[in-house]
N, C-alpha and C positions, 0 to 999 in steps of 0.2 A: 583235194579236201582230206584223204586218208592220209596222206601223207605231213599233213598240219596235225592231224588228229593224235599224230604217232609223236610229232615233237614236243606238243603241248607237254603229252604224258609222259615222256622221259623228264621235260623241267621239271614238272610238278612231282615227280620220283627222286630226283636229284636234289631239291628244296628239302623236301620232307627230311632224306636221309641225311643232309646235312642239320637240318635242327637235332635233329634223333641223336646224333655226333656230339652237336656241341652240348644238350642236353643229359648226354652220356659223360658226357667231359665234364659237366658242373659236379653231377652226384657223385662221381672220382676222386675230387677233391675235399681237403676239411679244413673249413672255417673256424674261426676262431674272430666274434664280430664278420667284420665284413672286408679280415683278413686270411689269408690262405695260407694253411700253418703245412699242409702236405709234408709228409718227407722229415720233418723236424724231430730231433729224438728230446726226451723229454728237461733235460738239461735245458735244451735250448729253447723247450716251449717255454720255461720259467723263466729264464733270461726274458723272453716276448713278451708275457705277459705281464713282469712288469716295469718294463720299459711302457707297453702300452698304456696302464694304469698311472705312470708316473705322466705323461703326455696328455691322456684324456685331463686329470689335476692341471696340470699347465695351462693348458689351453680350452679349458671350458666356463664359461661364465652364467649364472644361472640367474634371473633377475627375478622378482616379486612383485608383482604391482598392484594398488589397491585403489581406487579411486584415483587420485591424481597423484601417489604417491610411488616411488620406486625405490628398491632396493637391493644391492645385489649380496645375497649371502655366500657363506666363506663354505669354502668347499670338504670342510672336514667335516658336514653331517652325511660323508661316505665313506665309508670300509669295503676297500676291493678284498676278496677273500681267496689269494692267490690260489692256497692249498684246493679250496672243493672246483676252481675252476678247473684246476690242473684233472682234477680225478675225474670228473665229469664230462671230460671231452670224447666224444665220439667221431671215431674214423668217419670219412664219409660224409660227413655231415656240417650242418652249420651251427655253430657250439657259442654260445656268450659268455659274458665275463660275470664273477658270481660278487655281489655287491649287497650290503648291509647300510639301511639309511636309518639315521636315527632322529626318532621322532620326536623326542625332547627338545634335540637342538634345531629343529626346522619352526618350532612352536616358538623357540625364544627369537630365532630370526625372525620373524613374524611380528612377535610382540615388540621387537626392537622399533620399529616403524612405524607401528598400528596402536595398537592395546589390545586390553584382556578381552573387550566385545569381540573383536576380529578374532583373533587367535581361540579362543575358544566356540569361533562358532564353525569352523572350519573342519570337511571333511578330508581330516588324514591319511585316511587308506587310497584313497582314489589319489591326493596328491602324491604321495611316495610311490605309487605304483607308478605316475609319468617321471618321476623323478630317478625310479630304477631302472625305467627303461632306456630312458636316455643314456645312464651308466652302463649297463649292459651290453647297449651293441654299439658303445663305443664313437656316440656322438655329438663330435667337440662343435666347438665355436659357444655362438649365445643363445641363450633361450630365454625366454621371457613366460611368464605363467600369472595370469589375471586372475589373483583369489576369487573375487568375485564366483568364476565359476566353481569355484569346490567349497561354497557355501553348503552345509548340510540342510538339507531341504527336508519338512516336518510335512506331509501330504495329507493332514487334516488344517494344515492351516494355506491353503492355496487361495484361496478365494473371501480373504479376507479387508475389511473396508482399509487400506491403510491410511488414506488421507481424501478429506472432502472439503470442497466451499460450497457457499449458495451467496447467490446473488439475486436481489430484486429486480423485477422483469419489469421495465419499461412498458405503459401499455401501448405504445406502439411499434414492441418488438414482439409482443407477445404470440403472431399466428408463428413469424418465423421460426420462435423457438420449440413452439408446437410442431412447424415440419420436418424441423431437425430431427426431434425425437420422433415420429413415424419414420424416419427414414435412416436414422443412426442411434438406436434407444442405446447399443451396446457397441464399442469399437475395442478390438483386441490390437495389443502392440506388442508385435513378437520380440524374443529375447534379443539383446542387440541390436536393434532397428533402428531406424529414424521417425517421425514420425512428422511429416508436410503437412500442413492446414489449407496448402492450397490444393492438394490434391481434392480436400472433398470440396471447397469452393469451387472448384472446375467443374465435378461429377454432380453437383447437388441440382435437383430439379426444382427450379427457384428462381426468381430474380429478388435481389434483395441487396439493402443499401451496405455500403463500407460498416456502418453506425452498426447495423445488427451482425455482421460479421466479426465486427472488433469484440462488441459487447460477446461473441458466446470464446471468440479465443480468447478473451480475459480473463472467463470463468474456468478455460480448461487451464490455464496458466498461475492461476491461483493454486489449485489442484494439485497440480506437477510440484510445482514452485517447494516445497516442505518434503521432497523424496531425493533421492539420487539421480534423477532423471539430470541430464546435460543438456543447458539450453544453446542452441547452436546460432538460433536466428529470430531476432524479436527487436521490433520497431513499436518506439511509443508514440503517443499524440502529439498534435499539437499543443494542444492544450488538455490538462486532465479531462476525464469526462465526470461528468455528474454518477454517474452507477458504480462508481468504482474510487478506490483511495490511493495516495500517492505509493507506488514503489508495486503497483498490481494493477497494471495497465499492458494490453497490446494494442495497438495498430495492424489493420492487414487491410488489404485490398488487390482483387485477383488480379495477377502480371503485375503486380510493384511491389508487394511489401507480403512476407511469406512471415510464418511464423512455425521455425522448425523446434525441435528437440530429440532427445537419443533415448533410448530404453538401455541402460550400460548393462543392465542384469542379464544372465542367464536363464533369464523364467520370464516368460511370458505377463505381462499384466492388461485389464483391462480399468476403459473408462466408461461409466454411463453415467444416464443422462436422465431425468425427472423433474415436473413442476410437482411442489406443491402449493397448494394456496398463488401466491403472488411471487414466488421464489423459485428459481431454477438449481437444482441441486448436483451438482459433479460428484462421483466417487470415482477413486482411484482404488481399483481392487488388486488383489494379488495376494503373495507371499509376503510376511514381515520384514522390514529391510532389518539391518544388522543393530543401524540407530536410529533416534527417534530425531526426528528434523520440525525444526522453528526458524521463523523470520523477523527481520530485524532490523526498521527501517531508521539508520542513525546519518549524523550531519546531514540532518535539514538546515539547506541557506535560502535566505531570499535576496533578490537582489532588485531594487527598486527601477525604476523605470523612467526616465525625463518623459513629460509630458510632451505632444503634438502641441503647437503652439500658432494660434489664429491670431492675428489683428482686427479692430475695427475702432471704426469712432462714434460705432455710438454710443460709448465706453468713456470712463476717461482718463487717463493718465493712473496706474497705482491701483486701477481696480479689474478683479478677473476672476471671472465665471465657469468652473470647472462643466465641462459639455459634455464627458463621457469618461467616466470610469475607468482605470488601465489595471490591468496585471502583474505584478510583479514575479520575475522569473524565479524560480527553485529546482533546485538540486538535492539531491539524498542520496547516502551509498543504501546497497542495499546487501544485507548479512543472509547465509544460511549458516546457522549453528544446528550442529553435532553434539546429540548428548546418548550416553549408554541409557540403556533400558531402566537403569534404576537414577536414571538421573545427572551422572559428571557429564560435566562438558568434556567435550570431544574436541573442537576445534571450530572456528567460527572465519566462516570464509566468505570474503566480499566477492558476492556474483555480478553485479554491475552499479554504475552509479545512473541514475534518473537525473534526466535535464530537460525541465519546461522553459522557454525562452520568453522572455515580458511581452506582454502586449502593451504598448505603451496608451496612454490614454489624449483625451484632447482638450484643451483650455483655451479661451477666449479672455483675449487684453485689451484693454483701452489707449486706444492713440487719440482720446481729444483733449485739448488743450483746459484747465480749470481755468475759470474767468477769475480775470486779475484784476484789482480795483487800484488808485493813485492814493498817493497818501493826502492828498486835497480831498479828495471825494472823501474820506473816510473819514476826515477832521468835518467838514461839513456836515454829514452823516449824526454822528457824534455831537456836534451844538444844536443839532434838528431832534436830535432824541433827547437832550436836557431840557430844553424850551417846553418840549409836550408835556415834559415829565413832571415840570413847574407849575406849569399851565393847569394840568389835571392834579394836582396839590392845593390850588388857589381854591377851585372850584371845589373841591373835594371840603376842606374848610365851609368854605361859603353856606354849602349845602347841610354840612353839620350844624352851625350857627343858627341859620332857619330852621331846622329841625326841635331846637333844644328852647326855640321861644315858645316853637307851640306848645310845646311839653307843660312848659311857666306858666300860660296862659289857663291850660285847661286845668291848671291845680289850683289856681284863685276860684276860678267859678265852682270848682267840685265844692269847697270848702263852705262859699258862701250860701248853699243851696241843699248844705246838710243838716238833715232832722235825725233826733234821734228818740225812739221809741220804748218810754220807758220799761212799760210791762214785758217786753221780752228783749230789748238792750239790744235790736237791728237797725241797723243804718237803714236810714231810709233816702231815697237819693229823690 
C-alpha cells in the first residue's frame, strides 16, 4: 500500500513539473499573433510583419449578410500599421498586429447591398471592434458577420407593439380561446429561435379540435406574417376557412401538420394574447425592426371545375338539374414588401404562393327519350283543330245573329209604349 502511495506521488510530481516546464517554455517565448518571432532581430521582424499582413489581405474573405442578402466586402477598409506594431512588441509576450479599420468605407459596403435604413442604423464600434480583431491576431480564411446583430438597440423602445391582427372568434371556439389565454396570455421567443406550434399543442391541457387549433395558429401568423420573422413550416386548408381570408391561413394538427417560424433577430420578442368584445387580439411586442413590413396578396387565379355528372330518366334528354354547388380552385402569390421608416420601398419579396384545389360540384342529366309523334298523326291533329275552329265560328255567328234580334225587337216595343210628359219633358216608360 506505501509503496503505491510513493509512486502515485512521484507521477503526480513529475506531471506537474513537466506542465510548470512547458508553461515556463510558453512565457520564454514572443509572439507575434499566434506566431513565434523569438530570436528575430528587428529587420527581420519587419520583413514578417509584412509578409504576414500581405497573407492575412490574400487570404481572408470577410462577408455581410443581412436578411437573405450577402456580400463580401473588399479588404481595403484595413490599414495594417507596420511601424507601431514593430515598436510595441514586447519580449516574452504575445504581441498583435496593429490595424486601422475605416468606418466610412465599411458603411458604404453596407449601403452597397442594403441602404441608407441599414446602414445607418447600425452599431459601428462594436462592428469594427470584431473586425479588428480578427486583423490583429491574424485570422485568415472567411467570416461571415449577420448585421442583424450589431443593430443599435434604443432600451426605451423594447417593448413595443410592432405588429397586431385580430380575428373574430367563432362562438364555438370561443372557451378554447379563453384557455389558451389562462394558460399562455404572454409567450417569449428568444433571439434566434424557432418557434414550434406543436410544441404547445402537445403541452396544452385541453382536448380540442384541428378547427380551433388552426383558427388560433392563423391568428399568430397573421401577426408574424408583416416582420422579419422566417416562416419555415406552414400547411394551408383544404379549403379556405370561413374566419380568415385568402393568403392568411394555417393548417395544423398534432403529429401531421406543424406550424414552425424563426425569430432571425438578436433581441428577444414577445407575443400575447386578448379577447376583446368578440375578437381575439395578437400583438407582436419588441424592438422596432429596421423596416416597416406590409402584405400583398397579388395573381389571384380561379380555375373552374367540371361538374360530377349523374344520369337518370326521369329526366329527359337536353335537361339538367344542377344538385350541388362546386368550388372553383384558386391560387395567389403572396408578397412581403419592405419600406423605410419614411416610406420607399424597400424591396417586395414573394413568401409563398396559396393553392385551394376545386371541389367540383354535381348535376343531374336526363336520359329519356321526348315522345316523337308521325307526320300522319300530326296532319290529322292539324284538320281535327281547323274543323273545331270552324265549327266554333258557325256557332259563334249563330249566337251573335240571335242576340242582335232581340236587341230589334225590344226597340219597336220601347218606342211604341213611350209617353212623354209635358210639364217637365221626362220620358215616361
Amino acid at each position: 500500500m506505501a509503496k503505491n502511495f510513493w509512486i502515485l506521488l512521484l507521477t503526480v510530481t513529475f506531471i506537474a513539473g513537466c506542465s510548470h516546464l512547458m508553461e515556463t517554455s510558453e512565457q520564454t517565448q514572443t509572439y507575434l499573433a499566434d506566431e513565434v518571432i523569438t530570436g528575430k532581430t528587428k529587420e527581420e521582424l519587419k520583413q514578417f510583419i509584412d509578409t504576414m499582413t500581405a497573407n492575412w489581405l490574400k487570404n481572408t474573405e470577410i462577408q455581410f449578410v443581412y436578411e437573405e442578402k450577402k456580400h463580401t466586402i473588399t479588404n481595403d477598409v484595413f490599414t495594417f500599421l507596420p511601424r507601431e506594431t514593430l515598436s510595441n512588441i514586447a519580449v516574452e509576450k504575445k504581441n498583435h498586429l496593429f490595424v486601422k479599420i475605416d468606418q466610412e468605407k465599411v458603411k458604404k459596403e453596407i449601403s452597397s447591398f442594403t441602404n441608407d435604413a441599414v446602414a445607418t442604423a447600425i452599431d459601428y464600434d462594436a462592428l469594427t471592434n470584431e473586425l479588428t480583431l480578427l486583423a490583429e491576431q491574424n485570422q485568415t480564411g472567411t467570416h461571415t458577420f449577420l448585421l442583424q446583430d450589431y443593430i443599435k438597440i434604443d432600451p426605451n423602445k423594447q417593448n413595443e407593439t410592432v405588429s397586431m391582427s385580430s380575428m373574430f372568434i367563432p362562438s364555438s371556439f370561443r372557451s378554447f380561446i379563453e384557455d389558451w389565454i389562462s394558460q399562455h396570455e404572454v409567450i417569449e421567443i428568444l433571439e434566434n429561435s424557432l418557434f414550434s406550434f406543436e410544441t404547445y399543442m402537445n403541452d396544452f391541457q385541453g382536448d380540442y379540435s384541428n378547427e380551433e387549433w388552426s383558427f388560433l395558429a392563423t391568428a399568430i401568423y397573421k401577426t408574424i406574417l408583416p416582420s422579419n420573422f422566417e416562416i419555415l413550416q406552414r400547411t394551408t386548408s383544404r379549403t379556405l376557412p370561413g374566419y380568415t381570408i385568402l393568403g392568411y391561413d394555417v393548417s395544423v394538427s398534432p403529429g401531421k401538420r406543424n406550424f414552425v417560424f424563426q425569430n432571425v433577430n438578436s433581441l428577444p420578442y414577445k407575443l400575447s394574447f386578448a379577447i376583446e368584445k368578440d375578437r381575439l387580439y395578437v400583438k407582436l411586442i419588441g424592438h422596432p425592426f429596421i423596416y416597416q413590413y406590409d402584405i400583398e396578396v397579388d395573381n389571384v387565379k380561379y380555375y373552374e371545375a367540371e361538374p360530377i355528372v349523374y344520369f337518370t330518366n326521369q329526366l329527359e334528354k337536353g335537361i339538367f338539374v344542377e344538385t350541388k354547388k362546386g368550388l372553383s380552385a384558386v391560387s395567389a402569390d403572396i408578397y412581403r414588401i419592405l419600406y423605410t421608416h419614411d416610406g420607399s420601398l424597400v424591396d417586395r419579396i414573394r413568401l409563398t404562393t396559396d393553392f385551394y384545389p376545386a371541389t367540383p360540384g354535381e348535376e343531374l342529366r336526363g336520359t329519356k327519350e321526348k315522345a316523337s309523334f308521325t307526320l300522319e298523326n300530326s296532319q290529322e291533329e292539324a284538320l281535327q283543330e281547323i274543323e273545331e275552329n270552324e265549327k266554333n265560328n258557325q256557332d259563334n255567328e249563330i249566337d251573335q245573329q240571335a242576340s242582335n234580334n232581340t236587341q230589334s225587337t225590344e226597340g219597336e216595343i220601347s218606342e211604341e209604349n213611350e209617353f212623354t210628359d209635358e210639364e217637365t219633358n221626362i220620358p215616361l216608360k
